[in-house]
C-alpha positions in Angstrom: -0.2 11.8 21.6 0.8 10.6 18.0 -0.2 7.0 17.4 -1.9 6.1 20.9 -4.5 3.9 19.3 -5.6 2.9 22.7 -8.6 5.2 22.8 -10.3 3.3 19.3 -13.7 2.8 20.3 -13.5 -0.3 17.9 -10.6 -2.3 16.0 -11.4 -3.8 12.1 -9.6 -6.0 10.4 -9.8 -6.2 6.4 -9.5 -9.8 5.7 -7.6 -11.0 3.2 -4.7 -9.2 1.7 -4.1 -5.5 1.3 -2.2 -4.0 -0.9 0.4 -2.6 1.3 1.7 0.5 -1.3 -1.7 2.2 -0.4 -1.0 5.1 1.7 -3.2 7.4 4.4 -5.5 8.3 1.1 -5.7 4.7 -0.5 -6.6 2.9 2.6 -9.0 5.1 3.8 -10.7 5.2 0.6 -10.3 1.6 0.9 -12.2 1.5 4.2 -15.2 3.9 2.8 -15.7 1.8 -0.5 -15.1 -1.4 0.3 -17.0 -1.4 4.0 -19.4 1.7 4.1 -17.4 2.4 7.0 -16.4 6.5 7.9 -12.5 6.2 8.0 -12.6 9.4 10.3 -14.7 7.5 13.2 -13.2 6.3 16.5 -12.1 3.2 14.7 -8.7 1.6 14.2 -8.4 -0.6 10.9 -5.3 -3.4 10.2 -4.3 -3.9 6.6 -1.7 -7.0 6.2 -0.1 -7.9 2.8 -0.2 -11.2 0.8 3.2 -12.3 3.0 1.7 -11.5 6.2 4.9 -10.2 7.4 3.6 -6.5 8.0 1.2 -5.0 9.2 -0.5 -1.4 8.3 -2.8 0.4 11.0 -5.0 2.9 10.2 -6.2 5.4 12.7 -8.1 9.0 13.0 -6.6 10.8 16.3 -9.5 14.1 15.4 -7.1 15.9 13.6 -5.5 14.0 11.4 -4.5 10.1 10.4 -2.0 8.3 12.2 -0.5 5.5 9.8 1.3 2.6 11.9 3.5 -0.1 10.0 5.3 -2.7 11.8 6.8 -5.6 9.7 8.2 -8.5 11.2 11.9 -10.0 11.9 11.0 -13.4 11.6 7.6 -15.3 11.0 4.0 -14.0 9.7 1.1 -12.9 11.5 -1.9 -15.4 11.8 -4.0 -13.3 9.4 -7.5 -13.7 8.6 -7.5 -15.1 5.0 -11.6 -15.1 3.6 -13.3 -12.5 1.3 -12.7 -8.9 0.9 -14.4 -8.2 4.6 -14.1 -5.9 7.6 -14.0 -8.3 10.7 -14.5 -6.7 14.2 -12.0 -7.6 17.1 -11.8 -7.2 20.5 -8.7 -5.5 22.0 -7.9 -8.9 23.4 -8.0 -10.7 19.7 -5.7 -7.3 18.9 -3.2 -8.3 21.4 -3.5 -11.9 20.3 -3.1 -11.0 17.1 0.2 -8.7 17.6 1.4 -11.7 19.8 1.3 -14.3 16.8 -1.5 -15.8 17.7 -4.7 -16.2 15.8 -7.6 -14.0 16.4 -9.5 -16.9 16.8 -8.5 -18.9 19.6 -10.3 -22.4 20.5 -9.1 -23.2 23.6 -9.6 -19.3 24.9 -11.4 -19.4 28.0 -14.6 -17.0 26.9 -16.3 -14.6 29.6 -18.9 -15.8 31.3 -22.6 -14.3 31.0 -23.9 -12.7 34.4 -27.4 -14.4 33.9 -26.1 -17.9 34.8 -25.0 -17.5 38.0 -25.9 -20.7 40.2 
């Protein structure tokens, strides 16, 4: 199914700001030069511009790229702002992150490890 991202085996972000009139080609050139990453593997990547009102997604379904943009009404996304850097999320930070909320939440309750039980 066109765009159904849900099967990324993994979700980067690119930190920072991304020129957002790079299309399929540019950003996953992007991805290969700037991260030694293979654009074309299981992976989902999120490009956001220097306003932080949009948002581009880049993802390869196997036969082809799927390029998602969504851009914002009102308000900017909570977007990571260091160095030119890939950050991996989890699909919860994803859905934090499409909620307006920052990936990195400090009051998030984090998931317990199974070697502590008492």
């Amino acid at each position: 199914m066109i765009g159904d991202v849900s099967g990324a085996e993994r979700i980067y972000i690119a930190c920072g700001h991304t020129d957002m009139r790079k299309s399929i080609d540019g950003l996953a050139a992007y991805v290969q030069q700037a991260f030694g990453i293979d654009p074309m593997s299981n992976t989902l990547f999120l490009f956001c511009g220097r306003r932080r009102d949009r948002i581009k997604a880049l993802y390869w379904e196997g036969d082809g790229f799927v390029l998602l943009y969504k851009r914002l009404a009102d308000g900017r996304f909570q977007w990571p702002g260091c160095a030119e850097e890939a950050k991996a999320i989890s699909w919860q930070q994803f859905r934090w992150l499409m909620e307006g909320l920052s990936v990195e939440q400090r009051k998030a309750i984090k998931p317990s490890r199974k070697d502590l039980v008492v």
